[in-house]
C-alpha positions as CSV (number, residue, x, y, z in Angstrom):
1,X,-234.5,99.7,-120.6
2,X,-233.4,96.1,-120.4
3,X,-235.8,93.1,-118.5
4,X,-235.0,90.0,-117.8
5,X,-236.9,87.4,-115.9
6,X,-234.5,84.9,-114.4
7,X,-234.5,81.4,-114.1
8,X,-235.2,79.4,-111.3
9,X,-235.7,75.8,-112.8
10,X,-233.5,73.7,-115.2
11,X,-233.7,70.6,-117.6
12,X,-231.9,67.1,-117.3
13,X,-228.6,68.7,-119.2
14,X,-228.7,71.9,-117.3
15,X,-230.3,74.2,-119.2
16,X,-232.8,76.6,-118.2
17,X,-236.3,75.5,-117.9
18,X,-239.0,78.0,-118.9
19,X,-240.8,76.8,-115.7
20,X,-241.0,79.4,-113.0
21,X,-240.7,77.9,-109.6
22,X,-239.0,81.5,-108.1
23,X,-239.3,84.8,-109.3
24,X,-236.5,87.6,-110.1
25,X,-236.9,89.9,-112.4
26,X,-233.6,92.0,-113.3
27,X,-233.4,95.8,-114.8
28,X,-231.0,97.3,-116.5
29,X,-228.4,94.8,-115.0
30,X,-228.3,96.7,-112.0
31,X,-231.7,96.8,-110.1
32,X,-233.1,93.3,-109.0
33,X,-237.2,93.5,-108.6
34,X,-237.8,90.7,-106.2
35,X,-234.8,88.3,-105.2
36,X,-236.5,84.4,-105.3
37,X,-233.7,83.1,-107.7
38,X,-231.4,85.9,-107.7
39,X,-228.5,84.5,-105.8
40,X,-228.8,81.2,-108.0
41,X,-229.4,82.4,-111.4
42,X,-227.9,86.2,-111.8
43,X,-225.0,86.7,-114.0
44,X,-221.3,87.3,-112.9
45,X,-221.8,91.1,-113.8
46,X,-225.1,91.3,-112.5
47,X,-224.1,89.7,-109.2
48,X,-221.4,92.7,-109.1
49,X,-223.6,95.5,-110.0
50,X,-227.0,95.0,-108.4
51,X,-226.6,96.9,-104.6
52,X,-230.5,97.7,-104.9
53,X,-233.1,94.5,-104.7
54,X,-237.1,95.7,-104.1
55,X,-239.2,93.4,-102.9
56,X,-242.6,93.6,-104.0
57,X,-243.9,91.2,-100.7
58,X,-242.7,88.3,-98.4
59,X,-243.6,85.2,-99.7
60,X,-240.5,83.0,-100.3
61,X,-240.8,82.4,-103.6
62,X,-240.0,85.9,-103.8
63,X,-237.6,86.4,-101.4
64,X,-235.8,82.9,-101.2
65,X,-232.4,83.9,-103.2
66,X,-232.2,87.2,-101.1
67,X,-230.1,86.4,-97.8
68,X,-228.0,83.5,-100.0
69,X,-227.2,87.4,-102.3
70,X,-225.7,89.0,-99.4
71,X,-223.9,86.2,-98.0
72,X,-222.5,85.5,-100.8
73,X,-221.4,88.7,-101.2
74,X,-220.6,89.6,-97.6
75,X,-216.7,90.4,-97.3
76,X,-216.6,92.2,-100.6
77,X,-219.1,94.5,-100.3
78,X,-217.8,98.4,-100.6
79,X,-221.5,99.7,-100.2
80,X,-224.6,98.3,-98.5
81,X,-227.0,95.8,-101.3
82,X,-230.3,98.1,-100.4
83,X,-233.5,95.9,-99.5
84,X,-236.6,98.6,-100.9
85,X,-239.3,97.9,-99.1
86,X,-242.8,98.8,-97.4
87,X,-242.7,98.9,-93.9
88,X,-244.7,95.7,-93.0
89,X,-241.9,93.6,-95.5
90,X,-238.9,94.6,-93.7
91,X,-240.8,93.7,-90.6
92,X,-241.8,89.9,-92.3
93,X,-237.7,90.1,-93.2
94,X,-236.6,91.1,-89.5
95,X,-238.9,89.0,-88.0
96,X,-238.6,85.9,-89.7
97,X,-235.7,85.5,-92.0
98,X,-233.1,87.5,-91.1
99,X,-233.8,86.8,-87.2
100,X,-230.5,84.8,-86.0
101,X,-232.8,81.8,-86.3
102,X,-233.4,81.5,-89.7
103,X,-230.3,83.8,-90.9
104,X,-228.1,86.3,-89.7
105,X,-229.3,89.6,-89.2
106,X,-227.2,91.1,-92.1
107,X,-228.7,94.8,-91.0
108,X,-226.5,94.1,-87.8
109,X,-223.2,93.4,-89.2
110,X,-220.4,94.8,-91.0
111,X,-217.5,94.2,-93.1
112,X,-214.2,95.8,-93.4
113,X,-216.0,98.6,-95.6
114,X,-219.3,99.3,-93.6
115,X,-222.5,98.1,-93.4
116,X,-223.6,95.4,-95.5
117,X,-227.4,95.8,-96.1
118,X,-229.3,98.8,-95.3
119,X,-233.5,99.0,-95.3
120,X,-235.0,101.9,-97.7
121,X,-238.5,101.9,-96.9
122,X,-241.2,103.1,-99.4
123,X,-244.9,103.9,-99.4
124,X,-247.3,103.0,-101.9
125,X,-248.0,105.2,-104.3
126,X,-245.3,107.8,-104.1
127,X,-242.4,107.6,-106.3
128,X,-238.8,107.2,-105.5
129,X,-235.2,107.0,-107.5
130,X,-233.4,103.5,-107.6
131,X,-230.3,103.4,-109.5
132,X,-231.2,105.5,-112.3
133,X,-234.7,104.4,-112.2
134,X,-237.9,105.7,-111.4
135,X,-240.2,103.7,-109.5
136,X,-243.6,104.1,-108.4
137,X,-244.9,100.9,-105.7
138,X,-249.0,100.1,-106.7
139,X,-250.7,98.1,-103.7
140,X,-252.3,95.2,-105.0
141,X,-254.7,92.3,-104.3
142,X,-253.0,89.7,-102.9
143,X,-253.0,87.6,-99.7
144,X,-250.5,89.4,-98.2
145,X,-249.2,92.9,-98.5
146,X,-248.1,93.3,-101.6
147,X,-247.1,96.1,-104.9
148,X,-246.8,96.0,-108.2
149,X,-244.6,98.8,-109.8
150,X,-244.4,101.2,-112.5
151,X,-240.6,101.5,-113.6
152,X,-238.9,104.3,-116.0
153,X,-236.1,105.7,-117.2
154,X,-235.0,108.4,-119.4
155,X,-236.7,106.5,-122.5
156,X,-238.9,103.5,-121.5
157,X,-241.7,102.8,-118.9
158,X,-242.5,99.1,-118.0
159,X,-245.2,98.2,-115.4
160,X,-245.4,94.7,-113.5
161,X,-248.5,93.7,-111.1
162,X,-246.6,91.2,-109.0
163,X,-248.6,89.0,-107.6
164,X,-252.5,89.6,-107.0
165,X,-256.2,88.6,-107.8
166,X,-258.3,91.2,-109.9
167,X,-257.2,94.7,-108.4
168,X,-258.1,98.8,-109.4
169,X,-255.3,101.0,-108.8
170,X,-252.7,99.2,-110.4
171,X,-255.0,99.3,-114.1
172,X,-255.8,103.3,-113.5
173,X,-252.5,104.1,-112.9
174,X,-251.0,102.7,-115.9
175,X,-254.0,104.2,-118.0
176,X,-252.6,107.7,-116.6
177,X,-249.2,107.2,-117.8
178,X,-248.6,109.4,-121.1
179,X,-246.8,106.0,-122.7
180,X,-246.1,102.5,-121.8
181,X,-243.9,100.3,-123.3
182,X,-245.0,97.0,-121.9
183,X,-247.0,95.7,-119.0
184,X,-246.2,92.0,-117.0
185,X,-249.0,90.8,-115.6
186,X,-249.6,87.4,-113.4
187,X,-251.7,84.5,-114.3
188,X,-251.0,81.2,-111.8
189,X,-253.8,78.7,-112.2
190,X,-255.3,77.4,-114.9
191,X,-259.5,77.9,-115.4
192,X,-260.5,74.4,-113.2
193,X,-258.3,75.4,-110.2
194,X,-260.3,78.8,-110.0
195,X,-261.3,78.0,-106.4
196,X,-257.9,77.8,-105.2
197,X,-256.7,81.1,-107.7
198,X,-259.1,83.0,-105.5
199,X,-258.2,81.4,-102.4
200,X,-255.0,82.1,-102.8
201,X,-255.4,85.8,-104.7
202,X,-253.9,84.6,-107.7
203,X,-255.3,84.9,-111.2
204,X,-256.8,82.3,-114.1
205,X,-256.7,83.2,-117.9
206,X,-260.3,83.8,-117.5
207,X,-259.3,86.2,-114.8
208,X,-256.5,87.4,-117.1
209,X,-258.7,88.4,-119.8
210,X,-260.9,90.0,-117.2
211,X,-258.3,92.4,-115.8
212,X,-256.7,93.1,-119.4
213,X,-260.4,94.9,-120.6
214,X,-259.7,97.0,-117.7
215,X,-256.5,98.4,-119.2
216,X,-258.1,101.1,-121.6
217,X,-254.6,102.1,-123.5
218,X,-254.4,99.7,-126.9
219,X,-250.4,100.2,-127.3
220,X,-248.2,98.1,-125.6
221,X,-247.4,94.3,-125.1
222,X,-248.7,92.6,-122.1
223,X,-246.4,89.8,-121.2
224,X,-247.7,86.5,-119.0
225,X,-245.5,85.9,-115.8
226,X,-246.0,83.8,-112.5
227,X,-247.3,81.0,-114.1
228,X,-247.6,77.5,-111.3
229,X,-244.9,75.0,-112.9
230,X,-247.0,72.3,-112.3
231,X,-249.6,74.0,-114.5
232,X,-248.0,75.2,-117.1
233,X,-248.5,73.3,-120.4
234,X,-252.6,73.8,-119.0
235,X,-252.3,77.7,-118.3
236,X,-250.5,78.5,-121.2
237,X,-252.9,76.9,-123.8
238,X,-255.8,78.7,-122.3
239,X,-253.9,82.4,-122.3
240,X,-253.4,81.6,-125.6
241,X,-256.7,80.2,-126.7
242,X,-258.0,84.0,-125.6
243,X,-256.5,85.2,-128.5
244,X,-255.7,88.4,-127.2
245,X,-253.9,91.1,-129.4
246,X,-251.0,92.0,-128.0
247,X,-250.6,89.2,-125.2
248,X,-247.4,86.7,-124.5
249,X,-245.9,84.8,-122.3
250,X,-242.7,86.2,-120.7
251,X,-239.8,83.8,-121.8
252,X,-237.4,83.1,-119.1
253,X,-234.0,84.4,-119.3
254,X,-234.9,86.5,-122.4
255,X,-233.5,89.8,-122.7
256,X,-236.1,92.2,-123.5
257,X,-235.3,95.8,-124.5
258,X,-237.3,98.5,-124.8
């Protein structure tokens, strides 16, 4: 399995920043988890092969690169990109972004192949196949609706807990798993701005460390993601001042293979 997280930021001379202002994380090329920089910062072949874009909840920095996707794509389309879903997201989507208002109501239109976006709802918990993929949606703790997901193929399994405060299910599940071959895992705020991490229902590396002694398994990476751009010199020291086995930050626009 291939993971990369995308950028959303960049320096003076264009390069890519590793601060993380949007999130997108990419699979296998082909399967886009969460779309907040995915129109901006995908690849030419990427842009071509991902149809299938799961949105883990509705907040924009999540979701911002997702109508700017399609429309970009719009006239070429030979199959509908697939928005995977829980129910109350596609309503946030319906209601507020794609409304006529904000943007078009891409689920309304077609091109001179067929429809251009079609809704695939899923429920929490159960598994479904997406491009090759197995993934299983893991409600989490955050202000809004929101899953993190467990994601295999025929030879790796990766698990991601989006965004959230300090949450149950998501841990239990991946301690069920028979192997795992890395887990992401948020961390926003660093230690001082605690107040407004649980505010918010984000995490702090205090938090971090917290959730991690849940995880019982010893034998994977866990990888540091969702980390406040204004913070990040700050948060970073402290995750790495816990001196965790096993922990890192996620580099953005690193390929990772496992």
């Amino acid at each position: 399995m291939k993971l990369q997280l995308l950028s959303s930021t960049f320096e003076k001379d264009g390069s890519p920043s590793p601060r993380q202002h949007l999130t997108s994380l990419v699979v296998n090329d082909s399967v886009a988890f969460d779309a907040g920089s995915l129109a901006f910062a995908c690849t030419d072949i990427q842009r071509s092969s991902i149809r299938d874009i799961v949105i883990s909840h509705a907040h924009l920095d999540h979701i911002a690169g997702l109508p700017l996707f399609i429309d970009d794509l719009f006239s070429t389309l030979t199959e509908p990109v697939r928005i995977h879903s829980s129910a109350s997201v596609k309503e946030v989507l319906e209601t507020h972004i794609f409304n006529w208002k904000v943007y078009p109501r891409f689920s309304e239109l077609t091109n001179d192949f067929g429809p251009v976006v079609e809704y695939v709802e899923f429920e929490p918990g159960s598994d479904t196949r997406i491009a090759g993929l197995s993934v299983t949606p893991i409600e989490v703790n955050h202000l809004v609706p929101s899953c993190g997901f467990i994601i295999s193929d025929d030879l790796s399994t990766v698990a991601m807990t989006g965004d959230t405060a300090p949450t149950e299910a998501f841990w239990k599940r991946v301690d069920g798993l028979n192997s795992v071959n890395a887990v992401l895992v948020e961390c926003a705020f660093p230690d001082r701005l605690a107040d407004l991490s649980e505010s918010s229902h984000h995490m702090t590396p205090n938090g971090l460390r917290d959730e991690i002694a849940k995880l019982r398994r010893r034998d994977c990476p866990i990888y540091v993601v969702n980390i406040k751009p204004a913070y990040r010199e700050e948060t970073v020291r402290q995750i790495l001042e816990l001196n965790l086995p096993r922990l890192e930050i996620l580099e953005v626009g690193r390929e990772y293979i496992w």
